[in-house]
ROSEKE-767170 format. One line per field, with one value per residue (C-alpha): residue number from 1; x, y, z. Coordinates in nm, 3 decimals, padded with zeros to 5 digits. Each point is the difference from the previous one (the first is absolute). Layout:
nr [NUM | ...]
X [X | ...]
Y [Y | ...]
Z [Z | ...]
***
This chain:
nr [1 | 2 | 3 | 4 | 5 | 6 | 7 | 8 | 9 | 10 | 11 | 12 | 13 | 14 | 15 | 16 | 17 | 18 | 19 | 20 | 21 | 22 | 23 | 24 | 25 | 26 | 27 | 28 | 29 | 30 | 31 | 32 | 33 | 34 | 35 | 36 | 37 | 38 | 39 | 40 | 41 | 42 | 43 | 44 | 45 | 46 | 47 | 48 | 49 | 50 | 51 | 52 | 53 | 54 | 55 | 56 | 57 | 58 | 59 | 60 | 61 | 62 | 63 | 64 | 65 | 66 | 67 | 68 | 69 | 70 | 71 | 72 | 73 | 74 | 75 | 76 | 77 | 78 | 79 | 80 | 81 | 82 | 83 | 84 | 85 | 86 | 87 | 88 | 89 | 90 | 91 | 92 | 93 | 94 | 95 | 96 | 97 | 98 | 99 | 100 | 101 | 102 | 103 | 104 | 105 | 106 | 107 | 108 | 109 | 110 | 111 | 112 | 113 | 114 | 115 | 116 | 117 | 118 | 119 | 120 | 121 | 122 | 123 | 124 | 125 | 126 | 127 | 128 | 129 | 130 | 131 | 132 | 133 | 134 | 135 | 136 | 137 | 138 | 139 | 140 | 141 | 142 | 143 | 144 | 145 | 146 | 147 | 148 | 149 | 150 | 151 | 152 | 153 | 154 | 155 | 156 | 157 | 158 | 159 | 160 | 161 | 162 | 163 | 164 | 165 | 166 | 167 | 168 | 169 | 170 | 171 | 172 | 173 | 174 | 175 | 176 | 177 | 178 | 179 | 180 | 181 | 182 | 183 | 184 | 185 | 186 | 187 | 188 | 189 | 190 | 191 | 192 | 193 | 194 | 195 | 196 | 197 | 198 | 199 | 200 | 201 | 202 | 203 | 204 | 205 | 206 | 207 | 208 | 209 | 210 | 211 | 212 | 213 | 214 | 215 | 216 | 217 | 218 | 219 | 220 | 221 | 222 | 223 | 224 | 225 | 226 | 227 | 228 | 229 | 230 | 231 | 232 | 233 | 234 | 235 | 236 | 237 | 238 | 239 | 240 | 241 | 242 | 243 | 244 | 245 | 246 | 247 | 248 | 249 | 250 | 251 | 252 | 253 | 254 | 255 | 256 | 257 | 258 | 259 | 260 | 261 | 262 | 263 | 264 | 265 | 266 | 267 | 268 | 269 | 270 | 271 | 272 | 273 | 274 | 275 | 276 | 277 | 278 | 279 | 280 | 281 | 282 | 283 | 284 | 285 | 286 | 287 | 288 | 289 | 290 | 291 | 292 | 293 | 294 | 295 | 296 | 297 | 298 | 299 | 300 | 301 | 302 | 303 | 304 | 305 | 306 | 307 | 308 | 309 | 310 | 311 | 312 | 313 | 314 | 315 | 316 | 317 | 318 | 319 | 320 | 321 | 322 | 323 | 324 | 325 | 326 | 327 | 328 | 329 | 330 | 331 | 332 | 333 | 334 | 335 | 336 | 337 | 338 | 339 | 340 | 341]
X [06.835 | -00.297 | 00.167 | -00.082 | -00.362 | 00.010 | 00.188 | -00.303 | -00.293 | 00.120 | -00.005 | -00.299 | -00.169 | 00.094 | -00.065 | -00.364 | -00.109 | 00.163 | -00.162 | -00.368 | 00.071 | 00.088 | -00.240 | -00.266 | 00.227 | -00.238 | -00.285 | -00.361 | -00.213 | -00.386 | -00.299 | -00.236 | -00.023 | 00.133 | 00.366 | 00.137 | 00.337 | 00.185 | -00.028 | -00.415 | 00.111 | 00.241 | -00.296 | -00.254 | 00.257 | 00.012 | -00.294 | -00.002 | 00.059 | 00.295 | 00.318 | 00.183 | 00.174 | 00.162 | 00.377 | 00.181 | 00.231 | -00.110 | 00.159 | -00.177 | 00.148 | -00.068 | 00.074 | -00.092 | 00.116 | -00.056 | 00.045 | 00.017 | 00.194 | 00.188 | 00.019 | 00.309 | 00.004 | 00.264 | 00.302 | -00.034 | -00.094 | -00.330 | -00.116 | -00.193 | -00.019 | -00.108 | 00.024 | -00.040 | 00.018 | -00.014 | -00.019 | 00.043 | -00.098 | 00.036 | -00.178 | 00.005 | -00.270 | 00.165 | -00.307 | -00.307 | 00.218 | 00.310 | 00.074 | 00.356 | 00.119 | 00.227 | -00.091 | 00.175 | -00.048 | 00.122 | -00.083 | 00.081 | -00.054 | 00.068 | -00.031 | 00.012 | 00.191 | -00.179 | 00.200 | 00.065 | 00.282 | 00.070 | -00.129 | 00.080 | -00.157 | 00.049 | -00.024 | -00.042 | 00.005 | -00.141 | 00.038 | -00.181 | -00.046 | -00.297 | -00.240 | -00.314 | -00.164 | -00.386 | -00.063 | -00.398 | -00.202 | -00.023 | 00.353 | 00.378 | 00.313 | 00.244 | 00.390 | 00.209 | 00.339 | 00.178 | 00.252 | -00.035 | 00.260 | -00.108 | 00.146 | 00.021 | 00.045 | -00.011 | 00.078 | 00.010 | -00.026 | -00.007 | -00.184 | 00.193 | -00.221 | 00.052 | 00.415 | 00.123 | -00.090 | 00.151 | -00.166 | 00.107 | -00.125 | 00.062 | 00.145 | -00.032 | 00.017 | -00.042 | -00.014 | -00.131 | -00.135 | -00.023 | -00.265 | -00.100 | -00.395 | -00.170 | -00.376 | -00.240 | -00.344 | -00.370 | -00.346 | -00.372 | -00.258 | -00.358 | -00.354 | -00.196 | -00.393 | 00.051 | 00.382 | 00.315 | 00.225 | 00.409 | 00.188 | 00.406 | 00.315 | 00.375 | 00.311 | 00.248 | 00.348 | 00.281 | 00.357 | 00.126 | 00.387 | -00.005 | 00.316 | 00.227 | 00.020 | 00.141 | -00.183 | 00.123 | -00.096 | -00.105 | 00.017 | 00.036 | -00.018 | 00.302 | 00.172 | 00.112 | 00.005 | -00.340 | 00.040 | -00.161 | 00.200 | -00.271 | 00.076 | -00.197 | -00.266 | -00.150 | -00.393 | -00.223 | -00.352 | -00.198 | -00.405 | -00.354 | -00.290 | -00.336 | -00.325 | -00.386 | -00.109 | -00.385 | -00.108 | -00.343 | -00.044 | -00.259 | -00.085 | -00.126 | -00.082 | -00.047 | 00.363 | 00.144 | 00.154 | 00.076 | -00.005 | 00.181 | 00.046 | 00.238 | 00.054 | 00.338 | 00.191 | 00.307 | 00.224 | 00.319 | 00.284 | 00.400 | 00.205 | 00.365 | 00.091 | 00.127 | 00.139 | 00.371 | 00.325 | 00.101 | 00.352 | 00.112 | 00.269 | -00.058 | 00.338 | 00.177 | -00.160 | -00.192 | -00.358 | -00.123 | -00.360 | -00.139 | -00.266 | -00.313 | -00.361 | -00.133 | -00.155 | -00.433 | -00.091 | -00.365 | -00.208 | -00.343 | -00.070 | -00.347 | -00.117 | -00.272 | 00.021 | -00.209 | 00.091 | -00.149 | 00.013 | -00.078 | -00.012 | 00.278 | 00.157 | 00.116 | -00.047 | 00.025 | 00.032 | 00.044 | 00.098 | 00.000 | 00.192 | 00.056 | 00.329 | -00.135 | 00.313 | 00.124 | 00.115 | -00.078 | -00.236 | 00.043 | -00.261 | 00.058 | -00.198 | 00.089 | -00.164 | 00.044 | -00.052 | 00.050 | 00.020 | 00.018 | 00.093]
Y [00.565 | -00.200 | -00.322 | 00.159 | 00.030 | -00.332 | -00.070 | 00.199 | -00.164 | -00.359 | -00.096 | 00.192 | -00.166 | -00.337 | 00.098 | 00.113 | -00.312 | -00.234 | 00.223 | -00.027 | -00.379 | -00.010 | 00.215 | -00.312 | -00.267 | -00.028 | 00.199 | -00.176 | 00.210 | -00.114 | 00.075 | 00.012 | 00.291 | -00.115 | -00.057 | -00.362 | -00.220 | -00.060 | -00.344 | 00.078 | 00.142 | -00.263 | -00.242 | 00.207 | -00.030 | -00.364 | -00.217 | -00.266 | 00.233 | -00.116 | 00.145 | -00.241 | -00.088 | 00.315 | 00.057 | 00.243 | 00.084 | 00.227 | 00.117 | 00.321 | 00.009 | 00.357 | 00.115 | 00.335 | 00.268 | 00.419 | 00.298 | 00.339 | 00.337 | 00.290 | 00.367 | 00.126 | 00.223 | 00.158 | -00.069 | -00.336 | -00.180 | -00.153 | -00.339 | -00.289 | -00.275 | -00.374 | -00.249 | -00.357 | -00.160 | -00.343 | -00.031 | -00.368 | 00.042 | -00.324 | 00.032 | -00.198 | 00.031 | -00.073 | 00.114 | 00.168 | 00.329 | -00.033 | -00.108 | 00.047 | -00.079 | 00.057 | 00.300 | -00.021 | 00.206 | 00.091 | 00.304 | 00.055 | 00.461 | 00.102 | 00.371 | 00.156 | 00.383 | 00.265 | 00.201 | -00.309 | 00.019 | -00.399 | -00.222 | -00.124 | -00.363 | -00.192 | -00.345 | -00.048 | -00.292 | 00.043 | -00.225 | 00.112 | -00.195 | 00.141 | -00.041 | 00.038 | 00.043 | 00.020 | 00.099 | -00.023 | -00.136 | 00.378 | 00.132 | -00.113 | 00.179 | -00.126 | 00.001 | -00.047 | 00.033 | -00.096 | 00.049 | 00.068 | -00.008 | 00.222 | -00.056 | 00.259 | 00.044 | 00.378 | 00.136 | 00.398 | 00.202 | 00.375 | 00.209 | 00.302 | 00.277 | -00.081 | -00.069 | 00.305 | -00.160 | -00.335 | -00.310 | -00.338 | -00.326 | -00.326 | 00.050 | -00.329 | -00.080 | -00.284 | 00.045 | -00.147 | 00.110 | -00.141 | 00.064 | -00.047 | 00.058 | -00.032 | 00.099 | 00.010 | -00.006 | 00.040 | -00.031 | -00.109 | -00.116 | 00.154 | -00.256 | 00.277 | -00.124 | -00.044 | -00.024 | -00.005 | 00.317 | -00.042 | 00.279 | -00.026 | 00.181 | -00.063 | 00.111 | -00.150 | 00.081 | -00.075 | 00.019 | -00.047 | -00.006 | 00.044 | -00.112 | 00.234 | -00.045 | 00.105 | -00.025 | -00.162 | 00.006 | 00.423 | 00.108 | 00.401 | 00.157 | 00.266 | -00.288 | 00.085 | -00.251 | -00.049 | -00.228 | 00.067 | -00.133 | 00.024 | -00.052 | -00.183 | 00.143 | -00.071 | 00.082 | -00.050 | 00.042 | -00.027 | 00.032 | -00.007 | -00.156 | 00.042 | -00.130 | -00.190 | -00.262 | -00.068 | -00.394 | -00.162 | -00.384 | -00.168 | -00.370 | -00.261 | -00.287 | -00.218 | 00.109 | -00.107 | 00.378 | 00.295 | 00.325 | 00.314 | 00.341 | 00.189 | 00.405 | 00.133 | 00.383 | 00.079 | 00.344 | -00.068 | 00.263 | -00.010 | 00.206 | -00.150 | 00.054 | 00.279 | 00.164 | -00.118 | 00.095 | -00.271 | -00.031 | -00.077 | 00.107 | -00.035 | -00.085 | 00.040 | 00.348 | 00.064 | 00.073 | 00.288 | 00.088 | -00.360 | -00.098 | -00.192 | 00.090 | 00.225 | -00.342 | -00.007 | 00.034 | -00.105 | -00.260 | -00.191 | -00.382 | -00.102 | -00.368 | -00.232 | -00.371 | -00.311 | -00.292 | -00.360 | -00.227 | -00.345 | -00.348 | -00.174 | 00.385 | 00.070 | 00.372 | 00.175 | 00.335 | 00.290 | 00.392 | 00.269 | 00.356 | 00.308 | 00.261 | 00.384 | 00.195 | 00.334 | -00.009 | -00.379 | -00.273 | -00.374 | -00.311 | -00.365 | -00.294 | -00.347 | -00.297 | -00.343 | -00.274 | -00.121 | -00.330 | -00.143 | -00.313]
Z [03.673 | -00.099 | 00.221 | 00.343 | -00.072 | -00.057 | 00.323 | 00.205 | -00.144 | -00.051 | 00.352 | 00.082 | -00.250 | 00.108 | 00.383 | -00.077 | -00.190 | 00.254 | 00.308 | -00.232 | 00.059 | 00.336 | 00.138 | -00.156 | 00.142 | 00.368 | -00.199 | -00.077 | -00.085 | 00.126 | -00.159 | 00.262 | 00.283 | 00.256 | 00.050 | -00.052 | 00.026 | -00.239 | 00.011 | -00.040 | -00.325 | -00.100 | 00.015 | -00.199 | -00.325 | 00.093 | -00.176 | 00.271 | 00.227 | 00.181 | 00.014 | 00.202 | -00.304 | -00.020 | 00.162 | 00.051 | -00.319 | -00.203 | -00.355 | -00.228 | -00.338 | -00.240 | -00.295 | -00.261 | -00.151 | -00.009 | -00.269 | 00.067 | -00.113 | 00.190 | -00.205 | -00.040 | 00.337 | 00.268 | -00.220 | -00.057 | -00.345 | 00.034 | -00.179 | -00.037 | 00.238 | -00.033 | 00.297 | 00.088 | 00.336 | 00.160 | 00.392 | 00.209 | 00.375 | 00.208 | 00.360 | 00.296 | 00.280 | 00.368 | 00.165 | -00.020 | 00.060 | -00.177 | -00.323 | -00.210 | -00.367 | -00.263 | -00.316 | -00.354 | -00.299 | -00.294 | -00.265 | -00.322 | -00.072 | -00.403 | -00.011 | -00.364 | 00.059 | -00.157 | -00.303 | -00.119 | 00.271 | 00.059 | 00.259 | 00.374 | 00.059 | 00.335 | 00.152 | 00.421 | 00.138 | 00.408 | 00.305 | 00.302 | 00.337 | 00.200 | 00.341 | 00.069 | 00.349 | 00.055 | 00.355 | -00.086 | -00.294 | -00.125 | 00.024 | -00.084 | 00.013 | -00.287 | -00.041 | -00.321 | -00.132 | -00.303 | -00.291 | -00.327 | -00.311 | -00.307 | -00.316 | -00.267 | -00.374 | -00.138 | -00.367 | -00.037 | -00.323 | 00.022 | -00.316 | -00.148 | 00.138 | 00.389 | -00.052 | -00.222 | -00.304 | 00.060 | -00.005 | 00.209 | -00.029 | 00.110 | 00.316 | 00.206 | 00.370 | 00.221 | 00.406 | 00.285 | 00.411 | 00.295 | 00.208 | 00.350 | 00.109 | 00.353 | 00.040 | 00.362 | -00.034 | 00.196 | -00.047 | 00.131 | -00.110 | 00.047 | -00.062 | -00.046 | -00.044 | -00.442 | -00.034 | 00.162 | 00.016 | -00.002 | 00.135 | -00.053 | 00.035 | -00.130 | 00.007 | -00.225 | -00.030 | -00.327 | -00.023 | -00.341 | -00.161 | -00.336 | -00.185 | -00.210 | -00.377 | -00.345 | -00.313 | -00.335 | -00.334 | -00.036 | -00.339 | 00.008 | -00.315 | 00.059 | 00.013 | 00.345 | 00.288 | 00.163 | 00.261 | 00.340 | 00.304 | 00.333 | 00.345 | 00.251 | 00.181 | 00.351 | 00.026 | 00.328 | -00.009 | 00.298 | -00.064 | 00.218 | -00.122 | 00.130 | -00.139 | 00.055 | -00.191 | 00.009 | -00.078 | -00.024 | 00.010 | -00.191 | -00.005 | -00.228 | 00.118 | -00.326 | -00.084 | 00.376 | -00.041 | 00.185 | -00.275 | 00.147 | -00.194 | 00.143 | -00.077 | 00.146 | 00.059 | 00.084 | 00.093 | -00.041 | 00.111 | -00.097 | 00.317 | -00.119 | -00.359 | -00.140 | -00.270 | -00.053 | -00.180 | -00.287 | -00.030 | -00.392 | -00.277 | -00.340 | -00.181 | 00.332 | 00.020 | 00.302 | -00.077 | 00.243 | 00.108 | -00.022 | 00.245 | 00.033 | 00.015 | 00.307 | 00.160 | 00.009 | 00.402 | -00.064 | -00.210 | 00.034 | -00.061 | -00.117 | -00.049 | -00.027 | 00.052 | 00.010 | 00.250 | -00.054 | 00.318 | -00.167 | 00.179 | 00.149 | 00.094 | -00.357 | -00.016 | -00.355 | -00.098 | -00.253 | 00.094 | -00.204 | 00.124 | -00.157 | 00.136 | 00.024 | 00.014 | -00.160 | -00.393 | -00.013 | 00.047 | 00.038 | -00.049 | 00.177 | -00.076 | 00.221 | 00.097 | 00.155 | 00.240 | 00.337 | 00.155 | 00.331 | 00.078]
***
C-alpha cells in the first residue's frame, strides 16, 4: 500500500525541481531598478564583460538529498523517509523566445515502517523532453512530458498484537512501475523597485502501472503459509500548483558576481487520486477489506535559495524546501551548477 504513495510523489517531485530550473533557464535577475536584458545581465557576471563567447547550449547538473517522517494516520502505517536525488537538464536556446531540452533524474526513497513493520525502498530513473516559450523577457509558458520506471524492494514483518498473536517476518518482495508524466506551466515576472516578484501556476498530471507481485521468504510463527500474492494497481494523480517566489539581486563587483536570494511558496492541490481497493490472497486466500490511504487534497511548499551568476554565465546554486502537509513533514536540501556554452 505504501508503493502508490510513492507512485504520487515521485514524479511530482521530479516535475517541481526540473520546473524550479526551467523557470531560471531565460531568467537574469538585475540588480539595479530598472528592467534590463538578459544579455545586460549575462555581461555583469562576465569580468571582461563580454558575452560573445557564450552559445547557446546550456547543461545544469544537481544533486542532494531530504529526510522527513509521516505518523501513522488514515489507515496507513507511517515511517521514516530518507531521499537522494540527482537531476541532468540539457537546454538549447533557438531564439530569444523559445528554448527546448532534455530532463533526467533519478531518486533513491528508504522509508523505515513504524512497529518495526519492514521497509519499502525505491529507485526511479526519469527521462523528460520539455519546451520552453518566452513571449516577453518577464513571462514563459512551459511544456513537459516524460516516463519514469520505479523499482522496488519491500520486506514485511507483522508483530503478534496487530495479527491475533502471530508474528511474520521476513517476507520479501521485489516489483517494479511504469510511469508516464506530462506537466504545463505559467508565470511572470514582476521588477518591482527592490526585487523581482514570480507569480506561477501548474498543473501536472501522472499515470502510473504498478506491477503485481508475490513475496518470498515469510517466516510465520504458526507455521502456516504467509505469503502475500498482490495484484497490480493503476493510480492517476492529477495536481495544481500555484505559488510566488520573491528574489533580490545584489552585486559585487570585485567578485565579477551577481548574488540572488530567492524565498519561494507554493499551494499545491491533488483532484485525481483516490482511495482504492487492493486486490491480494494470502496462501491463495483472498484477503478482504484492503485499501490504501484516504489520499491528502492539500499541502504547502516553503523554500529559500541562493543563486550565484558568476563570469563566463556559470550560474551556481543551493535550495533548501521544507513539505507542510497533514501527519508528516519533509526537508530537501540541493544544489548545483549551470553552464552555458
Amino acid at each position: 500500500m505504501q508503493a502508490d504513495s510513492i507512485a504520487i510523489s515521485s514524479p511530482y517531485d521530479f516535475v517541481k525541481k526540473i520546473n524550479n530550473r526551467i523557470q531560471r533557464i531565460n531568467d537574469c535577475d538585475d540588480a539595479t531598478k530598472s528592467a534590463k536584458s538578459r544579455e545586460d545581465c549575462r555581461k555583469k557576471g562576465n569580468g571582461s564583460g563580454d558575452s560573445s563567447n557564450i552559445g547557446p547550449f546550456g547543461i545544469s547538473i544537481s544533486g542532494g538529498g531530504g529526510f522527513g517522517d509521516r505518523n501513522d494516520a488514515r489507515g496507513q502505517t507511517g515511517f521514516d523517509i530518507n531521499t537522494q536525488h540527482a537531476n541532468a537538464i540539457l537546454d538549447y536556446r533557438f531564439d530569444e523566445q523559445f528554448t527546448g531540452g532534455l530532463s533526467l533524474g533519478y531518486l533513491h526513497s528508504d522509508r523505515d515502517l513504524n512497529l518495526n513493520s519492514g521497509y519499502l525502498n525505491s529507485d526511479a530513473y526519469r527521462v523528460a523532453p520539455f519546451l520552453v516559450y518566452s513571449p516577453s523577457a518577464k513571462s514563459y509558458v512551459s511544456v513537459l512530458a516524460g516516463y519514469s520506471r520505479l523499482e522496488f524492494d519491500s520486506l514485511r514483518n507483522v508483530n503478534a498484537g496487530l495479527f491475533n498473536g502471530i508474528t511474520i517476518s521476513g517476507a520479501a518482495a521485489s516489483y517494479g512501475a511504469d510511469q508516464f508524466f506530462t506537466s504545463l506551466g505559467t508565470g511572470y515576472v514582476e521588477q518591482m523597485e527592490w526585487f523581482n516578484l514570480r507569480g506561477f501556476v501548474r498543473g501536472d498530471y501522472s499515470h502510473t502501472e504498478i506491477d503485481g507481485y508475490q513475496e518470498t521468504g515469510a517466516v510465520m510463527s504458526s507455521g502456516g503459509n504467509a505469503t502475500i500474492s498482490m495484484n497490480g494497481q493503476t493510480i492517476d494523480s492529477f495536481t495544481t500548483t500555484v505559488g510566488a517566489e520573491i528574489s533580490r539581486a545584489f552585486t559585487v563587483p570585485s567578485l565579477y558576481t551577481v548574488f540572488i536570494p530567492r524565498f519561494r511558496a507554493e499551494w499545491v492541490h491533488e483532484f485525481e487520486n483516490r482511495s482504492r481497493q487492493i486486490d491480494a490472497s494470502l496462501a491463495g486466500i483472498p484477503l478482504l477489506g484492503l485499501a490504501t490511504a484516504a489520499p491528502e487534497r492539500n499541502w504547502l511548499n516553503l523554500a529559500t535559495g541562493l543563486q550565484m551568476q558568476l563570469p563566463q554565465d556559470i550560474v551556481a546554486f543551493i535550495d533548501y524546501e521544507a513539505l507542510l502537509i497533514e501527519s508528516g513533514s519533509n526537508q530537501i536540501v540541493s544544489g548545483g551548477v549551470k553552464i552555458r556554452f
